[in-house]
MIDOSE-1310 file (N, C-alpha, C; in nm, 2 decimals, decimal comma, always signed):
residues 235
xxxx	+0,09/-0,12/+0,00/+0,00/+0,00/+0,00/+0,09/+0,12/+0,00; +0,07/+0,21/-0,07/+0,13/+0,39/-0,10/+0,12/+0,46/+0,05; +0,24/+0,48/+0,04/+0,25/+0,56/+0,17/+0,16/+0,69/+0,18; +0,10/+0,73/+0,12/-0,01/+0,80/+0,07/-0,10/+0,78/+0,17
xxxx	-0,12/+0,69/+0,20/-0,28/+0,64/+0,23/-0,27/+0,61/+0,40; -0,15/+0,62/+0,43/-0,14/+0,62/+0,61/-0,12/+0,72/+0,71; -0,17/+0,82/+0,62/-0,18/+0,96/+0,72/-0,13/+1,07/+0,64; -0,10/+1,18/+0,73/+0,00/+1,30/+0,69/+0,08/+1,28/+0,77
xxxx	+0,20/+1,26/+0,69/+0,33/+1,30/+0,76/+0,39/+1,43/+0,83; +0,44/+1,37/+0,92/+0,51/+1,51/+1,03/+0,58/+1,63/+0,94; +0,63/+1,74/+1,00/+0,70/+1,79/+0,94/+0,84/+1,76/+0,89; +0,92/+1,79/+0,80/+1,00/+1,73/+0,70/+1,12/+1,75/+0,80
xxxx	+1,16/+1,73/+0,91/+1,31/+1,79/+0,97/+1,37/+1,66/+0,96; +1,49/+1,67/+0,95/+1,57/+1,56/+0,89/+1,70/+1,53/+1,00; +1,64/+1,50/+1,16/+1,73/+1,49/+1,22/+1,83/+1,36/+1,24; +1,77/+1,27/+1,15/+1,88/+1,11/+1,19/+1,90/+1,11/+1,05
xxxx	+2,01/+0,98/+1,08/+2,04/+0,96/+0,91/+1,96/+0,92/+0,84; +1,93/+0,95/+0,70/+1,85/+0,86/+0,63/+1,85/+0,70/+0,57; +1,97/+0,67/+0,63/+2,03/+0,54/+0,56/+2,01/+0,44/+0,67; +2,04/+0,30/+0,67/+2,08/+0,19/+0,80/+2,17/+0,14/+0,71
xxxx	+2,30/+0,11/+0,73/+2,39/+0,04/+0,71/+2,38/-0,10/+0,70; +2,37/-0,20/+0,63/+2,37/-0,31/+0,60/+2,48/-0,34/+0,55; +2,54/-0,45/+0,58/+2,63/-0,57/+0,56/+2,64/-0,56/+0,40; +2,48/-0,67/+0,42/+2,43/-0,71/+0,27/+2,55/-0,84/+0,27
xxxx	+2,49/-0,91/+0,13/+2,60/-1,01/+0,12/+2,61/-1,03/+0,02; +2,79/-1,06/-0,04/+2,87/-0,95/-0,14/+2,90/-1,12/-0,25; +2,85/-1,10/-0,35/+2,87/-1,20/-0,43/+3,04/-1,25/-0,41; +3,10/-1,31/-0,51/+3,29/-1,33/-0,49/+3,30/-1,24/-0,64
xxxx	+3,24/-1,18/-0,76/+3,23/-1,13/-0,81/+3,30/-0,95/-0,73; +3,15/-0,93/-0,67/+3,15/-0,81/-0,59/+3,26/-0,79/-0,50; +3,31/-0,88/-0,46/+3,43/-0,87/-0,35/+3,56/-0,85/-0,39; +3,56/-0,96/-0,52/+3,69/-0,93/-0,57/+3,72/-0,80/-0,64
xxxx	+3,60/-0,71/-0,69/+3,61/-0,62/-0,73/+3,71/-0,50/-0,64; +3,58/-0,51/-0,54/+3,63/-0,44/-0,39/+3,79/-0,45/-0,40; +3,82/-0,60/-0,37/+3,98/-0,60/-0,33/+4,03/-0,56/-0,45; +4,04/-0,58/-0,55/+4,11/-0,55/-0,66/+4,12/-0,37/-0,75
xxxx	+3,99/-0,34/-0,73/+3,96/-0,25/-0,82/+3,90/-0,11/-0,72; +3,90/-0,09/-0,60/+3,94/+0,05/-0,51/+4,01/+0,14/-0,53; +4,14/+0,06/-0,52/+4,24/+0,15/-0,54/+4,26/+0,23/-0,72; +4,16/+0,20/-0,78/+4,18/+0,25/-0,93/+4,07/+0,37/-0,94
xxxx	+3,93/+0,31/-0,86/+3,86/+0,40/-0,89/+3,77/+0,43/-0,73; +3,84/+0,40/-0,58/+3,75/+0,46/-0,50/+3,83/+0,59/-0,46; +3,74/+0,61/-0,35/+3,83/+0,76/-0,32/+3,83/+0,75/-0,17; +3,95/+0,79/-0,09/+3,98/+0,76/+0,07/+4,00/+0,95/+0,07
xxxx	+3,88/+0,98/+0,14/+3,88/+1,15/+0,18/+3,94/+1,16/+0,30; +4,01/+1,30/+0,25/+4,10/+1,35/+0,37/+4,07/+1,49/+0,38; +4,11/+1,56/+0,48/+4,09/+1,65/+0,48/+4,05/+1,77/+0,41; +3,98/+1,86/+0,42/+3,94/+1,96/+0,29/+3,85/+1,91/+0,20
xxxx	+3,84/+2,03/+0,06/+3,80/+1,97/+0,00/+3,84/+1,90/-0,12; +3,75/+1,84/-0,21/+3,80/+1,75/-0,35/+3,85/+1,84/-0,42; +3,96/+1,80/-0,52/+4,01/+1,87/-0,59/+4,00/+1,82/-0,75; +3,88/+1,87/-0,79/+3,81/+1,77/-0,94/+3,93/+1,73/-1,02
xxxx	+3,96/+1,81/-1,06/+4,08/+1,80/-1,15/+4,19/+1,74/-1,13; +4,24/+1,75/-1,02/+4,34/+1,60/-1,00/+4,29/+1,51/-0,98; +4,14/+1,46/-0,95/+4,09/+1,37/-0,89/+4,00/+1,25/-1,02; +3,99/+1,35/-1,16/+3,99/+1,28/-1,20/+4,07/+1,31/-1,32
xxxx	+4,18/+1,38/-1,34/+4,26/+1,40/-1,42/+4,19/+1,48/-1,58; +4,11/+1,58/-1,52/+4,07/+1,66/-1,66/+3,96/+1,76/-1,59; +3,90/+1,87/-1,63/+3,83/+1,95/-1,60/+3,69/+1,96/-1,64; +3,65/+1,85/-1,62/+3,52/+1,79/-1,76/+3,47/+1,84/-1,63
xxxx	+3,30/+1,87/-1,69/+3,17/+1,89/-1,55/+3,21/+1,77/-1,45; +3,14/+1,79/-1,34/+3,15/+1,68/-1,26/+2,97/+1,71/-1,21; +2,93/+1,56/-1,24/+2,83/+1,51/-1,17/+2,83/+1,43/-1,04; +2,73/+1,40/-0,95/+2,75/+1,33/-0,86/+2,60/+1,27/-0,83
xxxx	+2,59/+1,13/-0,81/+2,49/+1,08/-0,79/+2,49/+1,03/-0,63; +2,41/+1,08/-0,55/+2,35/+1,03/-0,44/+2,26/+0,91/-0,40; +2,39/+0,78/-0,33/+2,30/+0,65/-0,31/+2,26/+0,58/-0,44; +2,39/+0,55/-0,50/+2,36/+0,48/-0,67/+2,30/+0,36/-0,65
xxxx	+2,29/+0,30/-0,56/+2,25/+0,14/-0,52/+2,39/+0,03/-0,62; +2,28/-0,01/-0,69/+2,38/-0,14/-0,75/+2,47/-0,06/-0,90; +2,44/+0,03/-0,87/+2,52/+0,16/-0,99/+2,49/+0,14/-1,13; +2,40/+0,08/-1,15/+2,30/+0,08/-1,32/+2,31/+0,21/-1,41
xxxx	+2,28/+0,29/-1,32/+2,22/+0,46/-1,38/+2,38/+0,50/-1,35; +2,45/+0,50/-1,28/+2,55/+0,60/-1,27/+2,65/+0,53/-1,41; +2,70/+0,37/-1,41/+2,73/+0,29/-1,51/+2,68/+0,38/-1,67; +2,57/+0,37/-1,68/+2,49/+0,36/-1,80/+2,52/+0,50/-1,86
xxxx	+2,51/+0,61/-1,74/+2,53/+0,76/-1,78/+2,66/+0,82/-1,82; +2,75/+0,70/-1,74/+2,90/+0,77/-1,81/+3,00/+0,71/-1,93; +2,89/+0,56/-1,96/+2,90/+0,50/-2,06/+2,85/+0,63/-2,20; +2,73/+0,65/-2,13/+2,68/+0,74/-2,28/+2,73/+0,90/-2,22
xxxx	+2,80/+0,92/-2,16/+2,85/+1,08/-2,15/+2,97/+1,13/-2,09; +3,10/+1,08/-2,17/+3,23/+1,08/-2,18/+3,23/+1,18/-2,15; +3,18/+1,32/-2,18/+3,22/+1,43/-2,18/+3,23/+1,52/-2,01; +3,16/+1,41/-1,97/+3,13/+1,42/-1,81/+3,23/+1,35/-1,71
xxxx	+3,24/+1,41/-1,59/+3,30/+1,33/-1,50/+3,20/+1,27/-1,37; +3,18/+1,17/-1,28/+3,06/+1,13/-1,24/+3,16/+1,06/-1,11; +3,10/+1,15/-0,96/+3,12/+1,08/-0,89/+3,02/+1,02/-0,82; +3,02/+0,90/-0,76/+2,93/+0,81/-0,71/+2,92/+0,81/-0,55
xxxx	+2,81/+0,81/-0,48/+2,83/+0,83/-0,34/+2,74/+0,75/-0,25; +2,80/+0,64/-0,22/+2,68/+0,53/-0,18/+2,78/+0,46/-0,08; +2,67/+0,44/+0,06/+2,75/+0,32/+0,15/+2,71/+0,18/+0,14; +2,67/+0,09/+0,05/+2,64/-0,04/+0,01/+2,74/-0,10/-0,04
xxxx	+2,81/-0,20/+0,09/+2,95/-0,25/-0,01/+2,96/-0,28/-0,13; +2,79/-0,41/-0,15/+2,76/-0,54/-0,24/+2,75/-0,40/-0,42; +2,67/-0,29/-0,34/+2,66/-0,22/-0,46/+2,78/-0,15/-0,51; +2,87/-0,08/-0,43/+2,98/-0,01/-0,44/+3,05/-0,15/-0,54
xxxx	+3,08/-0,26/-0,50/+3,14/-0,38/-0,58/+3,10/-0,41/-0,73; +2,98/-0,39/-0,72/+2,87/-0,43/-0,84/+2,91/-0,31/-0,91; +2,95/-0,19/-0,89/+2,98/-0,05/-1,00/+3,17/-0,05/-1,01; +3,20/-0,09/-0,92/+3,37/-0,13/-0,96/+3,38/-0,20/-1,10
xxxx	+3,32/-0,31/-1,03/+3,29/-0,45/-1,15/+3,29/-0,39/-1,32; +3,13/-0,30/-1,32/+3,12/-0,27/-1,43/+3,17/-0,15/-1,52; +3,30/-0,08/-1,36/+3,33/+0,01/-1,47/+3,50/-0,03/-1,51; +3,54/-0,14/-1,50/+3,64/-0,23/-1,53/+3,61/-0,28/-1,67
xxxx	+3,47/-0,33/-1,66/+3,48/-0,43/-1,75/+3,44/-0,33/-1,86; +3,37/-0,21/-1,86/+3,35/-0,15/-1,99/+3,49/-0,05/-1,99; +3,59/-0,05/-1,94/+3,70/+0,06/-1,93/+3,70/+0,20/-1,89; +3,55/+0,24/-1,84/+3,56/+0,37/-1,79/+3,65/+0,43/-1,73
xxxx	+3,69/+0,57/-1,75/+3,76/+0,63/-1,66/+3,72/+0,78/-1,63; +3,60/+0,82/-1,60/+3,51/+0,93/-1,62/+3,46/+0,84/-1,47; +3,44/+0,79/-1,35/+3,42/+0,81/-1,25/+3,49/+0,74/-1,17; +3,46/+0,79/-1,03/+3,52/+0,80/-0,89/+3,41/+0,76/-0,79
xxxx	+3,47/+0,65/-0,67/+3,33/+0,66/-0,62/+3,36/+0,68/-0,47; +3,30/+0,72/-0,41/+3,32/+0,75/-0,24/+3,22/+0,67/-0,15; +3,25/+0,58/-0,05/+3,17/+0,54/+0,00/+3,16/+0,58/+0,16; +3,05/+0,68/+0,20/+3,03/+0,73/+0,29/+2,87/+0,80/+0,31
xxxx	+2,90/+0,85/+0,41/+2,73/+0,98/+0,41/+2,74/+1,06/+0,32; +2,61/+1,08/+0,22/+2,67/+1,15/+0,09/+2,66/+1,32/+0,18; +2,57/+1,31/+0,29/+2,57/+1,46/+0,37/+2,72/+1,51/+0,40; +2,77/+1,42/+0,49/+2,87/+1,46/+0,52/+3,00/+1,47/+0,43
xxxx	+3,00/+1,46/+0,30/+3,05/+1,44/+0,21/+3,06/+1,60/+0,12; +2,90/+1,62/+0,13/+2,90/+1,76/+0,05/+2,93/+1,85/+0,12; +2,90/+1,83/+0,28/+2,89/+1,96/+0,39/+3,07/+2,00/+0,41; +3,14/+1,87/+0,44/+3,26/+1,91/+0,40/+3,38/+1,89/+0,33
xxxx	+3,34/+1,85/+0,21/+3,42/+1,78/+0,11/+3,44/+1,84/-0,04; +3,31/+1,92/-0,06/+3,28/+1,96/-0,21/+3,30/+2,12/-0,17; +3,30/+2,20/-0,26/+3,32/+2,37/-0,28/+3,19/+2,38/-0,33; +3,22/+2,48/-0,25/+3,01/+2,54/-0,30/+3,05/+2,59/-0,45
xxxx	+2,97/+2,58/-0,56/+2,97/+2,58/-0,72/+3,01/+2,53/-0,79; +3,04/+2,39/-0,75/+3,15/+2,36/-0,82/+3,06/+2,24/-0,90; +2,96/+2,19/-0,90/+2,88/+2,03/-0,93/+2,79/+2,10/-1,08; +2,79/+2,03/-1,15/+2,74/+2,08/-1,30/+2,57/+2,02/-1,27
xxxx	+2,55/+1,92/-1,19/+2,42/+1,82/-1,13/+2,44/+1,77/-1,06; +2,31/+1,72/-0,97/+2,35/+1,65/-0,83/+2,24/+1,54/-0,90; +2,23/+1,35/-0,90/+2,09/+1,31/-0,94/+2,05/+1,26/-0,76; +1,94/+1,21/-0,75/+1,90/+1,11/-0,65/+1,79/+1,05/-0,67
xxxx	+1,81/+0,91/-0,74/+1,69/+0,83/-0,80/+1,65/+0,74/-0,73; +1,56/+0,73/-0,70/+1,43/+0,64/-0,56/+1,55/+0,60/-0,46; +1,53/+0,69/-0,37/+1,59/+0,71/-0,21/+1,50/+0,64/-0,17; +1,55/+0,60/-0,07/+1,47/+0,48/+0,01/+1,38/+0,58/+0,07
xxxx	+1,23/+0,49/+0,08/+1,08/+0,63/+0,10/+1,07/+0,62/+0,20; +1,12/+0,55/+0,30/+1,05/+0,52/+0,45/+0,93/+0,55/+0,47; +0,84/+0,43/+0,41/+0,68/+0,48/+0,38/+0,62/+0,48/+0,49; +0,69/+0,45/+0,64/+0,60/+0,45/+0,75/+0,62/+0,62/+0,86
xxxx	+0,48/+0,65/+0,80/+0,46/+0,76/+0,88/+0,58/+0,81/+0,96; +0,62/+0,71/+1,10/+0,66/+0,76/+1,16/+0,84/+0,75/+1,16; +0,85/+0,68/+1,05/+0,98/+0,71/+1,00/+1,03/+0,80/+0,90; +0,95/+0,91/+0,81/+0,93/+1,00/+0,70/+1,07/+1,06/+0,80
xxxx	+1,08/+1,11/+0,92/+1,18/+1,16/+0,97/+1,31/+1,18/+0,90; +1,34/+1,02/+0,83/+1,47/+0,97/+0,76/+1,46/+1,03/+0,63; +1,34/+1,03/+0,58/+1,42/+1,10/+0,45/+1,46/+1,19/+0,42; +1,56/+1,13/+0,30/+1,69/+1,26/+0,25/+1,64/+1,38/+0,20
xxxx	+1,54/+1,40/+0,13/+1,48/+1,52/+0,08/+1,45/+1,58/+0,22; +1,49/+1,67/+0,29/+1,49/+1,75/+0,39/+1,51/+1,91/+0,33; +1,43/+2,05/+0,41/+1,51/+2,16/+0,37/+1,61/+2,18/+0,38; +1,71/+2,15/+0,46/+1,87/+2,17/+0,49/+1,97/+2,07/+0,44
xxxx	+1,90/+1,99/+0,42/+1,94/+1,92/+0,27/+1,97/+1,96/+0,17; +1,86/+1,99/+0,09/+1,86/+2,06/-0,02/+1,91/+2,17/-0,08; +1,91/+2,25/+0,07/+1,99/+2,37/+0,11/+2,13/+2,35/+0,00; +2,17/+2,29/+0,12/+2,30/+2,22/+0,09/+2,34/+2,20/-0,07
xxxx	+2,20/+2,10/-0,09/+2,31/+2,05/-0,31/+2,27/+2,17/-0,34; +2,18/+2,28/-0,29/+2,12/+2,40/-0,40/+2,30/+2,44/-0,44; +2,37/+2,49/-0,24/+2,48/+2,53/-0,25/+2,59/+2,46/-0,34; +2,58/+2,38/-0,37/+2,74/+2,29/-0,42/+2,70/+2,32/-0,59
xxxx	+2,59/+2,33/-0,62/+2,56/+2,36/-0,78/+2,63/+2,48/-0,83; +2,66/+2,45/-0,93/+2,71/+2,60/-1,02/+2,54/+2,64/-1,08; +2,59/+2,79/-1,09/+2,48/+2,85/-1,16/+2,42/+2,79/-1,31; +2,32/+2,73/-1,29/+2,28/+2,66/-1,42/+2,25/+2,54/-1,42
xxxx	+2,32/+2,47/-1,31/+2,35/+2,32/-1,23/+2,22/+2,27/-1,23; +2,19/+2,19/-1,22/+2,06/+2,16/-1,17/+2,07/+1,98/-1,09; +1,92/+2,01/-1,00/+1,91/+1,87/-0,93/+1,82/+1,81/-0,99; +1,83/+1,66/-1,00/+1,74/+1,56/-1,05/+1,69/+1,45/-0,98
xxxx	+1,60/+1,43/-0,94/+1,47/+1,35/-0,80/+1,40/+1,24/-0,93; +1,42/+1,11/-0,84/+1,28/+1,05/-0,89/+1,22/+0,95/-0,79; +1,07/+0,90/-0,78/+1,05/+0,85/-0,69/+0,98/+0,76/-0,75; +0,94/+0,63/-0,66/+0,81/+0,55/-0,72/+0,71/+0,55/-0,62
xxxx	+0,76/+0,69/-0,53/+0,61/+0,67/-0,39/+0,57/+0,79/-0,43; +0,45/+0,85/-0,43/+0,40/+0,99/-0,43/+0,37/+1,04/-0,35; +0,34/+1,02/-0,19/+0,40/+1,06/-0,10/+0,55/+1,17/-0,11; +0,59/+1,06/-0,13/+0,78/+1,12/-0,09/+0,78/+1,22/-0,22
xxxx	+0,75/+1,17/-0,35/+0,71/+1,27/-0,48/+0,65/+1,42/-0,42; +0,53/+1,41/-0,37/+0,49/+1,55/-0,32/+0,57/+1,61/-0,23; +0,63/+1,51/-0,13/+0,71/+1,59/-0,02/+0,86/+1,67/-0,11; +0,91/+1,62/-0,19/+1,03/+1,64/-0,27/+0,98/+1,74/-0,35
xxxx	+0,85/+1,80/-0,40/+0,81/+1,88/-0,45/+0,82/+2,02/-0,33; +0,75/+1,98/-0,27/+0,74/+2,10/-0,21/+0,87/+2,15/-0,11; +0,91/+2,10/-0,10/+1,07/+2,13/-0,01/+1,17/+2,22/-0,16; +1,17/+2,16/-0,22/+1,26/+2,23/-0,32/+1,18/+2,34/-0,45
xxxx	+1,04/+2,30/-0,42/+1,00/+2,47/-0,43/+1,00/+2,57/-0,32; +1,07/+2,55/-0,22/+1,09/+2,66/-0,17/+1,26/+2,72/-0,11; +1,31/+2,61/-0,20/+1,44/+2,62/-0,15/+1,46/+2,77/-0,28; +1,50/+2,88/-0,20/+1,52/+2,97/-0,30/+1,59/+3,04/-0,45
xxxx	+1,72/+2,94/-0,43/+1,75/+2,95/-0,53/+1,77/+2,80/-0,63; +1,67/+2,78/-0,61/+1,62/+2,70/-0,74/+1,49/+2,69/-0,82; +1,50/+2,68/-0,94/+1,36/+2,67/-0,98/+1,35/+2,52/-1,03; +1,19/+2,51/-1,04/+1,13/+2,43/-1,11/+1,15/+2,39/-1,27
xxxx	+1,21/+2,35/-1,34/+1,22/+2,34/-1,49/+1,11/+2,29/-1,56; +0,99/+2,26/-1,46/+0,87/+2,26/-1,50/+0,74/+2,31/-1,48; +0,84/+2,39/-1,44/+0,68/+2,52/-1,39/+0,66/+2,49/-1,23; +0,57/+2,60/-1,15/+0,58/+2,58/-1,04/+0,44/+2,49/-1,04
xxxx	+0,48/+2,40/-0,94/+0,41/+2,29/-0,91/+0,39/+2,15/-0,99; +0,46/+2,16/-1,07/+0,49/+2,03/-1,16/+0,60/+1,97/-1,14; +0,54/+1,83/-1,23/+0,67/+1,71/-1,24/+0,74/+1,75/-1,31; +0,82/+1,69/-1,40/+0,86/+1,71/-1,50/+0,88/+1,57/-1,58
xxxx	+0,83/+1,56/-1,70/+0,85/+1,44/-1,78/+0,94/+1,33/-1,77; +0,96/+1,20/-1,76/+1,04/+1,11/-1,74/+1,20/+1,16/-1,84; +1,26/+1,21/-1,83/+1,35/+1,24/-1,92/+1,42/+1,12/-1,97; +1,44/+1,11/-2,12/+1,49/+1,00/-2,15/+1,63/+0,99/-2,12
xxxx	+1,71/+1,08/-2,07/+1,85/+1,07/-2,07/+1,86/+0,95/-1,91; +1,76/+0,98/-1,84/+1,78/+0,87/-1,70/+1,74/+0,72/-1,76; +1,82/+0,67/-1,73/+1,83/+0,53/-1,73/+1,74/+0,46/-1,67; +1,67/+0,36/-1,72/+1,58/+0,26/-1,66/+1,64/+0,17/-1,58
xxxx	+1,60/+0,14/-1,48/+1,71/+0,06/-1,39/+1,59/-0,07/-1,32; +1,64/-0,14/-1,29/+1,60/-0,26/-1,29/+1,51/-0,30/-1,13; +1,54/-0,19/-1,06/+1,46/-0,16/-0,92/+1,35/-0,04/-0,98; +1,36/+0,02/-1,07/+1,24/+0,07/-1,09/+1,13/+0,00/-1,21
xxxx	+1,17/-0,08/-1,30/+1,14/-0,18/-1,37/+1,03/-0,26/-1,28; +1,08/-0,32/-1,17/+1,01/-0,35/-1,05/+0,93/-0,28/-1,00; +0,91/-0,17/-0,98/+0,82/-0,10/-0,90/+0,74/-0,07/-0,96; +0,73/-0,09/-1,11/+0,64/-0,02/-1,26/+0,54/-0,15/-1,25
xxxx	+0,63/-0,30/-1,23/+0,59/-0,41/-1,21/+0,44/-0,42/-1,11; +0,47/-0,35/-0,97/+0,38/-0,38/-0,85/+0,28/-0,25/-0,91; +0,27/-0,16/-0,95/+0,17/-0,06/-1,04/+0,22/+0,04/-0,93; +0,33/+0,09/-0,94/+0,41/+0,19/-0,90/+0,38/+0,26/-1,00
xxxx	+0,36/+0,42/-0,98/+0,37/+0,54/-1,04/+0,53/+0,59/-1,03; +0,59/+0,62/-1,16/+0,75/+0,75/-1,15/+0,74/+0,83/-1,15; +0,77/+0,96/-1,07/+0,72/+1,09/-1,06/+0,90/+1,12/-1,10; +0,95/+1,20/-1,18/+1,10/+1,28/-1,21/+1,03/+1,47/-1,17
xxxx	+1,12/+1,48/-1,10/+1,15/+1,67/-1,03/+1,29/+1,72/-1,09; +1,33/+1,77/-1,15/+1,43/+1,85/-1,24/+1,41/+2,00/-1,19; +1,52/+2,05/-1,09/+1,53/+2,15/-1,02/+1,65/+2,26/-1,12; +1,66/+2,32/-1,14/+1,76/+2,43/-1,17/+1,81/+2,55/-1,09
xxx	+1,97/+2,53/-1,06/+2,04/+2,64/-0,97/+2,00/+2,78/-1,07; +2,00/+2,90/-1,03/+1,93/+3,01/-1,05/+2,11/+3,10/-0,98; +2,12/+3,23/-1,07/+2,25/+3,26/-1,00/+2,21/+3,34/-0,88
């Protein structure tokens, strides 16, 4: 049942993490990746902030995708957008493994991935202007009422990716709960400096450039609705 249908949720303050850390359990595929293929393409943060350009050796845009899961969409996008650099930011070993894996086997060298809190990552890791897009495609919805607390679409959240965008940058949302769809609506129409690229109070069209990914395939499956939000930084 749509989280829709079990109340109104509290107000949007986003005081715990939105994630639970899980184990998970890591194919020998996924592991070996891990052991073998980190050191080529993860990233161990230290102090300060990222320094794009040595970090991935050219000055291409840098994208960053929030909580890639098994990395389909991040894989798929920098397969078709060389011209891009794509960092990845997810704490799921099995999935972190699973995006190693595949960007070996197709030879990418257009991303980097970091495995940590993607909050505490932007808050102090990234320069405010610096992100050409931020994506975040079906975040976990915490459909129960009294867990809405956790999710990532928060105002001071948002706050936040508005800050790290360059002028023109824009954020990309998709959900398969309409619940969390409305809530993600209205939090980032009021985040100031961004607008709607679809008018105020609209979705915005499935854009064909996002990849179909195989947990939303499933959700299309159970008669899940996709709602896509396409925000634009404003200078």
């Amino acid at each position: 049942m749509s989280d829709q249908h079990q109340g109104v949720a509290p107000p949007y303050l986003r005081t715990v993490r939105s994630f639970v850390r899980r184990a998970g359990r890591m194919t020998p595929g996924q592991q070996s990746a891990m052991e073998t293929l980190w050191p080529r393409y993860g990233v161990e943060v230290g102090p300060g902030v990222l320094d794009f350009v040595t970090l991935f050796g050219s000055a291409a845009p840098v994208v960053v995708e929030i909580g890639f899961g098994m990395g389909q969409s991040l894989l798929t996008l920098a397969r078709q957008n060389p011209q891009n650099n794509y960092l990845g930011i997810e704490v799921h070993r099995p999935g972190v493994g699973a995006l190693l894996a595949g960007l070996a086997e197709h030879q990418l060298t257009n991303v980097r991935v970091i495995m940590a809190d993607a909050k505490e990552i932007l808050e102090a890791h990234i320069a405010s202007g610096t992100l050409a897009a931020l994506l975040l495609f079906f975040p976990d919805p915490w459909p129960k009422v009294r867990h809405q607390k956790r999710r990532l679409v928060q105002p001071d959240f948002v706050n936040l990716l508005a800050s790290k965008l360059s002028d023109g940058g824009y954020f990309h949302m998709a959900t398969d709960w309409e619940n969390y769809a409305q809530q993600m609506l209205e939090v980032a129409s009021n985040c100031q400096s961004l607008d709607n690229a679809a008018g105020v109070g609209q979705f915005t069209p499935r854009p064909d450039s996002r990849p179909v990914t195989k947990f939303e395939r499933r959700g299309q499956k159970l008669g899940h609705g996709v709602w896509d939000l396409l925000f634009v930084k404003q200078p």
